[in-house]
LUMGU-943185 format. One record per residue (C-alpha): residue in one letter; residue number from 1; x, y, z. Coordinates in steps of 0.02 Angstrom, whole numbers, always signed. Example, Ala and Ser with C-alpha at 12.3 -4.5 7.8 and 13.67 -1.06 7.14 Angstrom:
  type  seq       X       Y       Z
     a    1    +615    -225    +390
     s    2    +684     -53    +357
***
This chain:
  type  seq       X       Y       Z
     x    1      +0      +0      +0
     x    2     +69    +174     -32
     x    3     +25    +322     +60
     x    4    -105    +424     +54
     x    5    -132    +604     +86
     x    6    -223    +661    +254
     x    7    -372    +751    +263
     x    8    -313    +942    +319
     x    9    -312    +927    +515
     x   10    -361    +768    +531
     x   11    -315    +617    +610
     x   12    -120    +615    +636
     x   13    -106    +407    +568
     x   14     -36    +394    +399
     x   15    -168    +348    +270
     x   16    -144    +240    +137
     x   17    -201    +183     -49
     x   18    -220      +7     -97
     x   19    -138     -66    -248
     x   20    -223    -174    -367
     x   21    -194    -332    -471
     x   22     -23    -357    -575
     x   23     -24    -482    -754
     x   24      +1    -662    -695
     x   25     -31    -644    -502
     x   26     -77    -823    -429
     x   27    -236    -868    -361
     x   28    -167    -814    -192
     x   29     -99    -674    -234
     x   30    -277    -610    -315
     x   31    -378    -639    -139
     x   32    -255    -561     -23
     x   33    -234    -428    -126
     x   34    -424    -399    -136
     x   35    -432    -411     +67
     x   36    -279    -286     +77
     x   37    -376    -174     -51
     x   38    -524    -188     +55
     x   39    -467    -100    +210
     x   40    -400     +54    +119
     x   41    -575    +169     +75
     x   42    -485    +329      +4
     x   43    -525    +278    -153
     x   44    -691    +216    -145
     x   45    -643     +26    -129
     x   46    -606     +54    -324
     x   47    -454     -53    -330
     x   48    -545    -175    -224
     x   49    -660    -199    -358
     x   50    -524    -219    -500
     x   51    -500    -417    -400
     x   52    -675    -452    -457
     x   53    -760    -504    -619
     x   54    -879    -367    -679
     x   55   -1003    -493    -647
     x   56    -957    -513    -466
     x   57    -894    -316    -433
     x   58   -1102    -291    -492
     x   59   -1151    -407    -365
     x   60   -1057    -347    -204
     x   61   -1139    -279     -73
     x   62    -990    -197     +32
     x   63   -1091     -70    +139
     x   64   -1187    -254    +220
     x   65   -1056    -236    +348
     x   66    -893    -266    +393
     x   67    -787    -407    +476
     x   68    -614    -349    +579
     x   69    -500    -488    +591
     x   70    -331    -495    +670
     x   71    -223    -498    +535
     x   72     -78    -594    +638
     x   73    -154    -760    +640
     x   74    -226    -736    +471
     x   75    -214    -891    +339
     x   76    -270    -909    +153
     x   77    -290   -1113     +95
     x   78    -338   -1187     -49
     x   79    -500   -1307     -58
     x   80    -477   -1334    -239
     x   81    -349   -1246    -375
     x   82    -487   -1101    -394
     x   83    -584   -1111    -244
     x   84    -481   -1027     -79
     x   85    -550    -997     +90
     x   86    -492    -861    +235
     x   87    -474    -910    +421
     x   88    -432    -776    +547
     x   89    -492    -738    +728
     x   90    -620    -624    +736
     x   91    -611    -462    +827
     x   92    -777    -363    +791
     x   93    -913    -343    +665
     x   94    -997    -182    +599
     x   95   -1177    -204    +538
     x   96   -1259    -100    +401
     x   97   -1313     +20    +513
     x   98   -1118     +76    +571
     x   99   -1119     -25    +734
     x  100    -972     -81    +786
     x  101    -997    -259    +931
     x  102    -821    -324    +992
     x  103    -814    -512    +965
     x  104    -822    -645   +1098
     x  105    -655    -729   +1126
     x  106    -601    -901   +1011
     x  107    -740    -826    +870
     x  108    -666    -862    +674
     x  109    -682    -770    +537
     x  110    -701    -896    +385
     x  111    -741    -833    +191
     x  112    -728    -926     +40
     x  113    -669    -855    -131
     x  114    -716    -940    -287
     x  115    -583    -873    -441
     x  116    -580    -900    -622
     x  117    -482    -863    -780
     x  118    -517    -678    -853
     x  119    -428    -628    -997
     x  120    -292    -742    -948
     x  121    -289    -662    -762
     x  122    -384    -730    -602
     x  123    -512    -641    -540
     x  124    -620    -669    -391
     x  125    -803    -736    -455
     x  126    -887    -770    -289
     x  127    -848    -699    -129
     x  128    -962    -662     +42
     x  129   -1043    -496     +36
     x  130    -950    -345    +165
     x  131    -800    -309    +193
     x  132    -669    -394    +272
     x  133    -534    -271    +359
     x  134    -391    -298    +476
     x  135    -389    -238    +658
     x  136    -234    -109    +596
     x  137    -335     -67    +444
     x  138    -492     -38    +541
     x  139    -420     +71    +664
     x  140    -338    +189    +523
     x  141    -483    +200    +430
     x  142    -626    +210    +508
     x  143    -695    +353    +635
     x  144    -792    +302    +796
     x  145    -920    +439    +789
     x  146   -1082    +476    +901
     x  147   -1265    +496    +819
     x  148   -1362    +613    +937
     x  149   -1536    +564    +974
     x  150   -1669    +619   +1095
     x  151   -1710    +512   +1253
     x  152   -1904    +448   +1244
     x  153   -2016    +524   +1410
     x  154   -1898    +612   +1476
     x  155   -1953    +784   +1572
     x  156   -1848    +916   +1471
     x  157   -1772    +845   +1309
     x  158   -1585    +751   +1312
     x  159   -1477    +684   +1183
     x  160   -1423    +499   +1179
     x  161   -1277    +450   +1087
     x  162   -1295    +320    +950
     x  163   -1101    +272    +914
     x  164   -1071    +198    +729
     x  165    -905    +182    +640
     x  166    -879    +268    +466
     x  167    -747    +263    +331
     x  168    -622    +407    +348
     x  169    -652    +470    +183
     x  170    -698    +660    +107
     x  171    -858    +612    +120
     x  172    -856    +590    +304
     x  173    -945    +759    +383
     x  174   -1092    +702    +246
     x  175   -1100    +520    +278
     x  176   -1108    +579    +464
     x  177   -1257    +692    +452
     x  178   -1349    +568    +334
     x  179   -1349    +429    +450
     x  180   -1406    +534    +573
     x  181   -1558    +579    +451
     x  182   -1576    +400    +437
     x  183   -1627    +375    +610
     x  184   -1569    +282    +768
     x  185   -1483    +112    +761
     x  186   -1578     -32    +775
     x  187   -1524     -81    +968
     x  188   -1568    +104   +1026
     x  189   -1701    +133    +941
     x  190   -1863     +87   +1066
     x  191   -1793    +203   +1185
     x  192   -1753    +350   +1084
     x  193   -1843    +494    +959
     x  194   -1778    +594    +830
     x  195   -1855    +767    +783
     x  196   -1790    +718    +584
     x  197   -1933    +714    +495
     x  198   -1989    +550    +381
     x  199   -1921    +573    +220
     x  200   -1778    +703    +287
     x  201   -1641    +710    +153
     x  202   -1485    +818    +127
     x  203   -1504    +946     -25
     x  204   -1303    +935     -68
     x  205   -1146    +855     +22
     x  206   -1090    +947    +196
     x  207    -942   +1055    +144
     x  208    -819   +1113    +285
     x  209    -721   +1264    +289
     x  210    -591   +1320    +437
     x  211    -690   +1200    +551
     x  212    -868   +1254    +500
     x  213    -995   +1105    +428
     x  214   -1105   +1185    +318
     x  215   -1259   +1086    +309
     x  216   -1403   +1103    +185
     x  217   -1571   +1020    +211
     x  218   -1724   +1006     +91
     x  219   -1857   +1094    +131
     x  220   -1960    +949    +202
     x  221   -1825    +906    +307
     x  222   -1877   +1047    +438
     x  223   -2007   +1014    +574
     x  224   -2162   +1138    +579
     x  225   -2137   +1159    +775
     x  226   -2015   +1272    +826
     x  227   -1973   +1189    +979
     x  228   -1937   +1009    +847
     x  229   -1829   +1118    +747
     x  230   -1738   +1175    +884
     x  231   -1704    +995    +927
     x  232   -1654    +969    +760
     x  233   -1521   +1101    +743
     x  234   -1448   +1004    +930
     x  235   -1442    +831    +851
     x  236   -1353    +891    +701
     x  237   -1237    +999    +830
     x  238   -1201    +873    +929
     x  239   -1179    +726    +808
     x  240   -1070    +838    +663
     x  241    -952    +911    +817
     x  242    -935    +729    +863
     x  243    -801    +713    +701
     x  244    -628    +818    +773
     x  245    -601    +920    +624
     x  246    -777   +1006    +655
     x  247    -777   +1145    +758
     x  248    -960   +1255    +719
     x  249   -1117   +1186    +608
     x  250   -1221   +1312    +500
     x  251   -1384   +1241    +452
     x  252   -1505   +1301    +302
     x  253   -1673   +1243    +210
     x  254   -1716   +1304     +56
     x  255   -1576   +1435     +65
     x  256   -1653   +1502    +231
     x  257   -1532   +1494    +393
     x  258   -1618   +1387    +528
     x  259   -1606   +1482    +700
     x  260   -1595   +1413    +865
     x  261   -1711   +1502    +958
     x  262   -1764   +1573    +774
     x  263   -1639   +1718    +806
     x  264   -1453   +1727    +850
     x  265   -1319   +1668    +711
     x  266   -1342   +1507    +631
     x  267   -1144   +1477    +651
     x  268   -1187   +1381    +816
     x  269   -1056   +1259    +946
     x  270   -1072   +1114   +1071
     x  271   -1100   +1263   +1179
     x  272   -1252   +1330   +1123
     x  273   -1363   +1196   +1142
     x  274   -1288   +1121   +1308
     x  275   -1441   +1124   +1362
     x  276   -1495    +944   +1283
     x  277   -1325    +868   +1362
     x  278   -1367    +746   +1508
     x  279   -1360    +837   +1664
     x  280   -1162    +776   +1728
     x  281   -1109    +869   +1581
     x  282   -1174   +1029   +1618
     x  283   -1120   +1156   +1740
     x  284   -1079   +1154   +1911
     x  285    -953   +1003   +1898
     x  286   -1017    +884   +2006
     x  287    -946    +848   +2180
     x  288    -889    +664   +2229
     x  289    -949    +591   +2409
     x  290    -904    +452   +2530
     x  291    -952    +371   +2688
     x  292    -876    +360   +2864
     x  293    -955    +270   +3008
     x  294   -1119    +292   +2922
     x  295   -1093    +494   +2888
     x  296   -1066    +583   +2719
     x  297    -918    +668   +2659
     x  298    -887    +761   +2521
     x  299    -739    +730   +2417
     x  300    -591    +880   +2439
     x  301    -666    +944   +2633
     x  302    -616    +820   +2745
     x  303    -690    +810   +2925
     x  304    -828    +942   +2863
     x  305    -995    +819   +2848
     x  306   -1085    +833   +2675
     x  307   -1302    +804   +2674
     x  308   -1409    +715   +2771
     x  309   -1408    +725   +2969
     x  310   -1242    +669   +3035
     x  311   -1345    +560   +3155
     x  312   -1420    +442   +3000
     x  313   -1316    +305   +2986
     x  314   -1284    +261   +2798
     x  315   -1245    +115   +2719
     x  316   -1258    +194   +2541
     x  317   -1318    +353   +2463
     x  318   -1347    +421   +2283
     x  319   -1370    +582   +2219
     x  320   -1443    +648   +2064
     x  321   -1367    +706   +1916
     x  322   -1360    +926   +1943
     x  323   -1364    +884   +2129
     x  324   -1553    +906   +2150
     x  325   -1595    +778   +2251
     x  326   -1517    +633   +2373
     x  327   -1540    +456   +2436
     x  328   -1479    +349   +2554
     x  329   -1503    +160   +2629
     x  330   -1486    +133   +2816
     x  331   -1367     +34   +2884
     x  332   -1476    -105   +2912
     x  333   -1534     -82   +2740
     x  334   -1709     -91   +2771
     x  335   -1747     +93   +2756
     x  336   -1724    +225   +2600
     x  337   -1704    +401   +2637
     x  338   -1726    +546   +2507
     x  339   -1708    +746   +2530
     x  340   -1689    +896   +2405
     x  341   -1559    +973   +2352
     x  342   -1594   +1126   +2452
     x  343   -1634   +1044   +2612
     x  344   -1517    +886   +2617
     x  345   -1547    +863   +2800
     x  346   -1737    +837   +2786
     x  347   -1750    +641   +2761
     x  348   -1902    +597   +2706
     x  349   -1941    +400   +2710
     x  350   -1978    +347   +2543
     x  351   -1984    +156   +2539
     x  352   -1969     +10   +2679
     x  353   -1905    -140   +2615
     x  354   -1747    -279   +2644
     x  355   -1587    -276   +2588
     x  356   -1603    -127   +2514
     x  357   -1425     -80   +2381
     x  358   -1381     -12   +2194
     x  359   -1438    +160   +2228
     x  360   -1442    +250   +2051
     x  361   -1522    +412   +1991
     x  362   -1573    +477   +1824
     x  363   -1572    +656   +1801
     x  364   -1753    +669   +1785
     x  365   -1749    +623   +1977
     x  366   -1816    +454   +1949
     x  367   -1725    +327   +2094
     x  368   -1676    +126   +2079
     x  369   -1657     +17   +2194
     x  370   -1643    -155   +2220
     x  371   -1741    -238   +2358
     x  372   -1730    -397   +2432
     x  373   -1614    -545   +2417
     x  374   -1608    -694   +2317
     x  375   -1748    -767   +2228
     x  376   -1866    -644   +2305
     x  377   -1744    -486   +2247
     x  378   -1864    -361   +2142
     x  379   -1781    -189   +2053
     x  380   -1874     -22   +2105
     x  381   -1896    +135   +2022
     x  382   -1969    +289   +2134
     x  383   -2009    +425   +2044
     x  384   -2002    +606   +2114
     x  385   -2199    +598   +2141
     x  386   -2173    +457   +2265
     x  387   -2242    +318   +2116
     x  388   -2158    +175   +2149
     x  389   -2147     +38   +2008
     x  390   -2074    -119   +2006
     x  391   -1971    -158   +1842
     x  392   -1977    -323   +1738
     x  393   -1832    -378   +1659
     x  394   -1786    -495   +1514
     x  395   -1640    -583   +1489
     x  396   -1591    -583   +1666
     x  397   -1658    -586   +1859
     x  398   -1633    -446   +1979
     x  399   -1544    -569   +2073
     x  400   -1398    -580   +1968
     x  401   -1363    -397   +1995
     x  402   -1203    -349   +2091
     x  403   -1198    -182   +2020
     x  404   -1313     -55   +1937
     x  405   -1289    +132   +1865
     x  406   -1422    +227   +1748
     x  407   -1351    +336   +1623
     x  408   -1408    +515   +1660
     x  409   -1521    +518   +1508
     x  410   -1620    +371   +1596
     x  411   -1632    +251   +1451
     x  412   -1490    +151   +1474
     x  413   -1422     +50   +1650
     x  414   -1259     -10   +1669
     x  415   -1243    -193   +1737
     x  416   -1137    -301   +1832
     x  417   -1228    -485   +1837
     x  418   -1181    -646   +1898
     x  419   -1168    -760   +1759
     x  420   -1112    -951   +1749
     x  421    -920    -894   +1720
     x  422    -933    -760   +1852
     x  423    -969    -572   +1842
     x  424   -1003    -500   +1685
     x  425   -1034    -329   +1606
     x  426   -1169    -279   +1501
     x  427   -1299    -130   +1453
     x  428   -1483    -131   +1447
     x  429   -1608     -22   +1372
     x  430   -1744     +57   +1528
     x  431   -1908     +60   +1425
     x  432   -2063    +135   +1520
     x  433   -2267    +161   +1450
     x  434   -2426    +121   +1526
     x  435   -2397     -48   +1543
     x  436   -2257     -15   +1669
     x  437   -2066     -20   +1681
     x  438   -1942    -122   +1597
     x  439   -1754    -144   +1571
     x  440   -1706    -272   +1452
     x  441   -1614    -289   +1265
     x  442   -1443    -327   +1362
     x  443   -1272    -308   +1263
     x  444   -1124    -405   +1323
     x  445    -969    -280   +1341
     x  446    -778    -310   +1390
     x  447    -745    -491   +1345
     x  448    -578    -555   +1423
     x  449    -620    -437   +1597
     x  450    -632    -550   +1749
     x  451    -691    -519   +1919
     x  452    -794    -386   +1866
     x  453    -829    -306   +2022
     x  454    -916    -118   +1981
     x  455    -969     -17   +1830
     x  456   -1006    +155   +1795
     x  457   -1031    +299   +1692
     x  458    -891    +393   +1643
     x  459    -940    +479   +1494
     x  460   -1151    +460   +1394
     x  461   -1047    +320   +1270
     x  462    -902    +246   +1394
     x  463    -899    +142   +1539
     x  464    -785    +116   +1666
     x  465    -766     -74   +1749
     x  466    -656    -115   +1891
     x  467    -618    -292   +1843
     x  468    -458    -412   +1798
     x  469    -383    -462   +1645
     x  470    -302    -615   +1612
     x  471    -270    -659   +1797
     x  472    -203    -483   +1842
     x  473    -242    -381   +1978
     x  474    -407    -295   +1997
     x  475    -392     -80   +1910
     x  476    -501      -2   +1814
     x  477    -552     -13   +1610
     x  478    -621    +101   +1480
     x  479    -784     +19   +1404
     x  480    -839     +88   +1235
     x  481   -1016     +32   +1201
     x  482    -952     -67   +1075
     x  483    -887    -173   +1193
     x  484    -679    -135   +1186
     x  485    -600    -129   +1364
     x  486    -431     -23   +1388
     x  487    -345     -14   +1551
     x  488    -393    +160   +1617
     x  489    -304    +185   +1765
     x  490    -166     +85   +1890
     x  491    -217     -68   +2011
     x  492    -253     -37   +2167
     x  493    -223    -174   +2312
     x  494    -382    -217   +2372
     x  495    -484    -111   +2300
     x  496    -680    -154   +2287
     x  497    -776      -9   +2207
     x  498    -766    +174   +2111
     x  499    -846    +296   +2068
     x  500    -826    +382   +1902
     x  501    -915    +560   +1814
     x  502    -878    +657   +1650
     x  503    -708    +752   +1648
     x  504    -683    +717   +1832
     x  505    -539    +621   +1929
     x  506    -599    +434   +1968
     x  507    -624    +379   +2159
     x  508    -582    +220   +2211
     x  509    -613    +117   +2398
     x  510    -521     -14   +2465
     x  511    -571    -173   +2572
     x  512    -461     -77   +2708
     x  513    -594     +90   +2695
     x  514    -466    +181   +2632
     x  515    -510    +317   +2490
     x  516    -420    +375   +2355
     x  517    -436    +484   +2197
     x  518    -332    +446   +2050
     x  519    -191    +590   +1997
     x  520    -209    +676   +1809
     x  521     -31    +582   +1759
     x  522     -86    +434   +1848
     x  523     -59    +350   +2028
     x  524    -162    +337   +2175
     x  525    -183    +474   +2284
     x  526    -241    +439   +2459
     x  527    -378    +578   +2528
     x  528    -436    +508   +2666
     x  529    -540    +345   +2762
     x  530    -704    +276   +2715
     x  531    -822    +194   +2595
     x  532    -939    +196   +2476
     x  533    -879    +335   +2357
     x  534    -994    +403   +2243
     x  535   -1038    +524   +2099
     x  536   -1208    +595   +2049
     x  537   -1298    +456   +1962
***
């Protein structure tokens, strides 16, 4: 492969072009050149298709999805003299829609390859629709990129991100904003809206300049209501700042600005429509607690008590994303506590139960809890009115929970369950109508993480895990929701929980009660004894 230009202040990894067939290359020679050809997009997979018949370039379906394989243990054999088939482990899949799902460990990758004679050269004839792309390949050329949609019954509109993966071509900022036209992916899409309208098209490719997307829309494309257009003009926002090189979007219909607000400059930022950002992104940053002898503390005042009456013994507390309200579990666990925001020492009782634990908020206010133990465990939401609903759930029990965190736009939980190989993590969609409450639609993340002892949310598409790889010791991973762990931090002897929020320093608790708070170069910094650290959410 030679090298390929880079888009002006893009991604700093060299990109490449893909070279195609020579006279006389064997049958080998023919389908790994194809597969090379196939992870390089600058070109349109154009050389790709010079490996293939004209019949069988007609017939390919690349955009069906793609396979990532790691190209180390690949192997090419022959089944007959023009029939060859490709082995490799798997390491992902993307489907049609852009999702990218990591692959569960000791999965293969197998595609056959039928060849014949054209014009005295092979060609490929037959071959398995999608691409097939190395894990080096697939990391240079394709952007991991968040959709923006808006969370279903929530109280004041809030964007969920959809991530998809998309070829880092020119046509990038468009093939962004079209998918997000298209709608939300499959998985997501129960719990989410989109103020797109049906039939919303772009009238033109997105052209950037200095950092600005300029998008054009048909007219059709814009919602009557002013407050759907307004949502509009965040989804595109959010989801075309979401690529690095784009700084500011302008948006027109019809060769008419559209106006957030319907006045102001239609050059808008992140910035001006924070409003539709979960609430632990938004302003004040949020302040971390713990718990000593039963008493909060807040993170960064030590010996100064933080809410609720020093005299309530805690065993756990929560509070809500933007600090409105908080919860907490006696120490027998039989009792759940919850006050305002403005009067945190006011404890109002708002549910009796047994082995009460997994206090999480959304920011809507809306409290879960688990409550009970064993086969009689049930999962609780209380709702700021005082409604209190028990959830169903499908595809586990609520006794298999070790570990639960809502995402601050309340349509996705976090999970640690027990499984039949231990503790695993996952994500589940919260779904909620007439009928009731439900959390369900699980997706297996971080295969190869062991011990998986907490989970939370450190950014609206991230996770972090404290768990073990390979035998190791117990620290702390980065979880992408497509299910890719990273080490995210240092171990920690004996440490059993943290506590994670956007942009802010992790806290972790030891075994021993002993607290600490992770440096910005790294280490463990020890702030102080205690337990139970925790973030709003």
């Amino acid at each position: 492969m030679a090298p390929a230009p880079e888009r002006p202040g893009g991604d700093p990894v060299v990109r490449v072009f893909a070279e195609g067939p020579h006279p006389g290359d064997s049958v080998y020679s023919i389908v790994a050149g194809f597969l090379e050809a196939s992870g390089a997009v600058q070109d349109g997979l154009r050389t790709a298709r010079e490996y293939l018949t004209q019949g069988a370039a007609t017939r390919w379906r690349p955009d069906s999805g793609v396979t990532v394989y790691d190209h180390t243990q690949e192997r090419i054999s022959a089944r007959a003299p023009d029939h060859l088939e490709f082995t490799a482990p798997s390491a992902g899949t993307v489907d049609d829609q852009g999702v990218f799902l990591d692959a569960q460990p000791g999965r293969s990758v197998v595609a056959e390859f039928g060849l014949v004679q054209d014009e005295g050269n092979w060609r490929i004839d037959t071959l398995p629709d999608g691409l097939f792309v190395s894990h080096q390949d697939f990391d240079r050329e394709y952007a991991d990129l968040d959709l923006q949609f808006l969370a279903v019954g929530r109280q004041s509109p809030v964007l969920v991100p959809d991530p998809i993966h998309l070829r880092r071509d020119s046509d990038l900022p468009t093939a962004l904003a079209t998918a997000l036209l298209r709608g939300p992916s499959r998985w997501l899409a129960p719990v989410v809206t989109s103020a797109v309208p049906a039939g919303a098209t772009l009238d033109g490719p997105v052209q950037i300049a200095s950092g600005q997307a300029v998008v054009h829309l048909i007219p059709a494309s814009v919602p009557n209501a002013a407050t759907d257009r307004d949502n509009l003009l965040a989804q595109l926002v959010m989801t075309l700042t979401s690529d690095p090189d784009i700084n500011s979007v302008d948006v027109s219909a019809g060769g008419k600005p559209l106006l957030l607000g319907g006045h102001g400059n239609s050059d808008l930022v992140a910035t001006d429509v924070a409003r539709w950002s979960p609430a632990d992104l938004r302003p004040p940053e949020p302040s971390a607690y713990y718990l000593r002898d039963g008493i909060a503390y807040s993170v960064g005042t030590p010996g100064k008590p933080g809410p609720f009456d020093p005299t309530s013994a805690l065993a756990e507390m929560a509070v809500s994303p933007g600090g409105g309200m908080f919860a907490g579990i006696s120490k027998d666990r039989k009792t759940l506590w919850t006050s305002s925001g403005e009067t945190p020492d006011h404890l109002t009782t708002a549910l009796s139960g047994s082995d009460l634990e997994s206090l999480t908020f959304d920011q809507d206010g809306n409290l879960w809890v688990l409550d009970g133990s064993g086969p009689t465990r049930v999962l609780r939401r209380l709702e700021p009115n005082g409604l209190t609903t028990t959830a169903t759930t499908d595809g586990f029990l609520p006794s298999q929970i070790r570990r639960m965190r809502v995402s601050s736009d309340g349509v996705r939980m976090a999970l640690v369950l027990d499984a039949a190989d231990g503790p695993e993590v996952l994500i589940a969609l919260i779904s909620a109508d007439a009928a009731g409450v439900g959390v369900g639609s699980l997706r297996r993340l971080g295969y190869g993480l062991g011990d998986v002892a907490d989970v939370g949310w450190s950014e609206p598409d991230r996770l972090t895990v404290l768990a073990a790889e390979h035998n190791t010791a117990p620290q702390p991973f980065s979880v992408d929701l497509g299910g890719v762990a990273v080490e995210s931090g240092p171990s920690l002897a004996d440490v059993t929980a943290l506590a994670v929020a956007p942009g802010q320093p992790m806290i972790a608790t030891t075994s021993k009660k002993l607290v600490y708070r992770l440096r910005p170069g790294g280490g463990w910094l020890p702030i102080g004894t205690g337990a139970f650290a925790t973030y709003p959410g």
